[in-house]
C-alpha positions in Angstrom: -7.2 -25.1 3.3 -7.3 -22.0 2.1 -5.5 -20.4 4.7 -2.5 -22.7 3.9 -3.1 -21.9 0.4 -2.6 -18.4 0.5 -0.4 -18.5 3.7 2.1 -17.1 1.4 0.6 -13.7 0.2 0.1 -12.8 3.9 3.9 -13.8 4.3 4.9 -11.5 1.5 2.6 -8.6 2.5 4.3 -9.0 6.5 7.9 -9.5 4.6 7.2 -6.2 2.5 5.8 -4.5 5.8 9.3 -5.4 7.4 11.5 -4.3 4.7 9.4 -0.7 4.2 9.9 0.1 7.7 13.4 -0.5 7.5 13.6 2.2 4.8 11.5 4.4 6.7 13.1 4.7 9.0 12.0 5.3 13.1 10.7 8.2 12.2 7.6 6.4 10.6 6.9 4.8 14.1 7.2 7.7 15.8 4.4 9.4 13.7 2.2 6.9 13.8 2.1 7.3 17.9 2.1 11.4 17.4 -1.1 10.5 15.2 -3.9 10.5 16.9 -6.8 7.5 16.3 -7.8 9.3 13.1 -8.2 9.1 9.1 -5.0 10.6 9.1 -3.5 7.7 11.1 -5.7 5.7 9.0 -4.7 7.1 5.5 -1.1 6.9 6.6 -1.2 2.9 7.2 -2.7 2.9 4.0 0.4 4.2 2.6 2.6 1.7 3.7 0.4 -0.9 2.8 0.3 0.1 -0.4 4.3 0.5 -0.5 4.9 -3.0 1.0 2.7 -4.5 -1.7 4.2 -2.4 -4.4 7.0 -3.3 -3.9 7.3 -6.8 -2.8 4.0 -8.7 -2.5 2.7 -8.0 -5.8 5.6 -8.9 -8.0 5.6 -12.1 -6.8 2.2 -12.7 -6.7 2.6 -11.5 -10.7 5.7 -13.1 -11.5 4.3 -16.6 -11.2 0.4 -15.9 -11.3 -1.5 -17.7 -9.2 -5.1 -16.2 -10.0 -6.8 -17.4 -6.9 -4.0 -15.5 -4.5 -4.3 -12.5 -6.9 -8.3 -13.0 -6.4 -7.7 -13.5 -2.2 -5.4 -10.2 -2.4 -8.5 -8.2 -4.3 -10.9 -9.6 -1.9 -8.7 -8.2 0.7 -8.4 -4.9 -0.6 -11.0 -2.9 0.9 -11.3 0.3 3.6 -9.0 3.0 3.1 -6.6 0.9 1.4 -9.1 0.8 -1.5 -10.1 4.1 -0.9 -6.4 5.5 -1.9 -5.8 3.3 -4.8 -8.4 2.9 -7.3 -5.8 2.2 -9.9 -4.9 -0.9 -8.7 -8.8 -2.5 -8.5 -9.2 -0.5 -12.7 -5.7 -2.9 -13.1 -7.4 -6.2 -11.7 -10.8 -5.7 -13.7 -9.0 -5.3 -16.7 -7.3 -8.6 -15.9 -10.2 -10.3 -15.4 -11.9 -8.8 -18.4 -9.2 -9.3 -20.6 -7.1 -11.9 -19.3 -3.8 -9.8 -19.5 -1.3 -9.1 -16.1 0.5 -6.3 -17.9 -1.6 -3.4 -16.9 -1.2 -4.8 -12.8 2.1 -5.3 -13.0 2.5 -2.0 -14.4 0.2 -0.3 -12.0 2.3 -2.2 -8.7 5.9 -0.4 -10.5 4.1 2.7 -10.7 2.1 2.3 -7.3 5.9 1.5 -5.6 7.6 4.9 -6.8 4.4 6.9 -5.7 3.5 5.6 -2.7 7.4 5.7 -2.0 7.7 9.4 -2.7 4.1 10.2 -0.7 5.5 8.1 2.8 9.2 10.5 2.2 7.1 13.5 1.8 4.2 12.0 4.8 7.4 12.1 6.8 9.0 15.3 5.8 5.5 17.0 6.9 5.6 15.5 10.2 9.7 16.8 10.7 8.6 20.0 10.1 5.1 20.6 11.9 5.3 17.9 14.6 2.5 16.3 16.1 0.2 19.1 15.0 0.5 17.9 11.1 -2.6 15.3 11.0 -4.7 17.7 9.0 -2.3 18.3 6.7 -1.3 14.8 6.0 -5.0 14.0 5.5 -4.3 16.7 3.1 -1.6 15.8 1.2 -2.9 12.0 0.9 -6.2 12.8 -0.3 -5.1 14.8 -2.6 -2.3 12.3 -4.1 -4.6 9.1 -4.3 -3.5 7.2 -7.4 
């Protein structure tokens, strides 16, 4: 039951996964496969995780608020995904403690346009030093968690 219930956040997460990687570009594919199995590769999913929910799971999911989706996404949110984004979990416990969506929904339009400018930037690292660049994007996301 609560797979079907929540069948749709999983859609909109796999729909927001499809669209960010048509604005990426192949270039995001091939540097996931120059990455190799590291917290570099690891940090860099995270990204466009975070980018696909930005900016398309979580307005809907905040548009019409459903609170036990929202809940099922939280419960969800965990690893390095969590890790990068501690904004987002400050957003949900202030919904929770206060009852008001405004600071999520403003944390998802800001997470979009960061997370959108840190995959560009992910990618112009990789153009430039090639398959030697894992330590430096490990870098560069650590030190632009939001």
């Amino acid at each position: 039951e609560m797979t079907e219930n929540e069948l749709e956040t999983l859609i909109l997460h796999e729909a927001g996964e499809v669209r960010v990687g048509r604005e990426l570009g192949g270039d995001w594919e091939a540097l996931l496969a120059a990455l190799p199995r590291s917290r570099a590769e690891l940090m860099t999913r995270a990204v466009r995780d975070h980018l696909a929910d930005c900016a398309s799971a979580l307005p809907v999911l905040l548009k019409v608020p459903a609170p036990s989706s929202l809940h099922f996404y939280f419960a969800n949110l965990g690893g390095m995904r969590k890790e990068l984004f501690p904004a987002l979990r400050d957003a949900y416990d202030r919904w929770l403690a206060e009852g008001d969506l405004s600071a999520l929904d403003e944390t998802a339009r800001r997470g979009a346009e960061h997370w959108r400018s840190l995959a560009e930037r992910v990618l112009d690292l990789h153009r430039r030093e090639g398959p030697a660049c894992a330590q430096a994007i490990e870098d560069l996301i650590d030190a632009n968690r939001l």
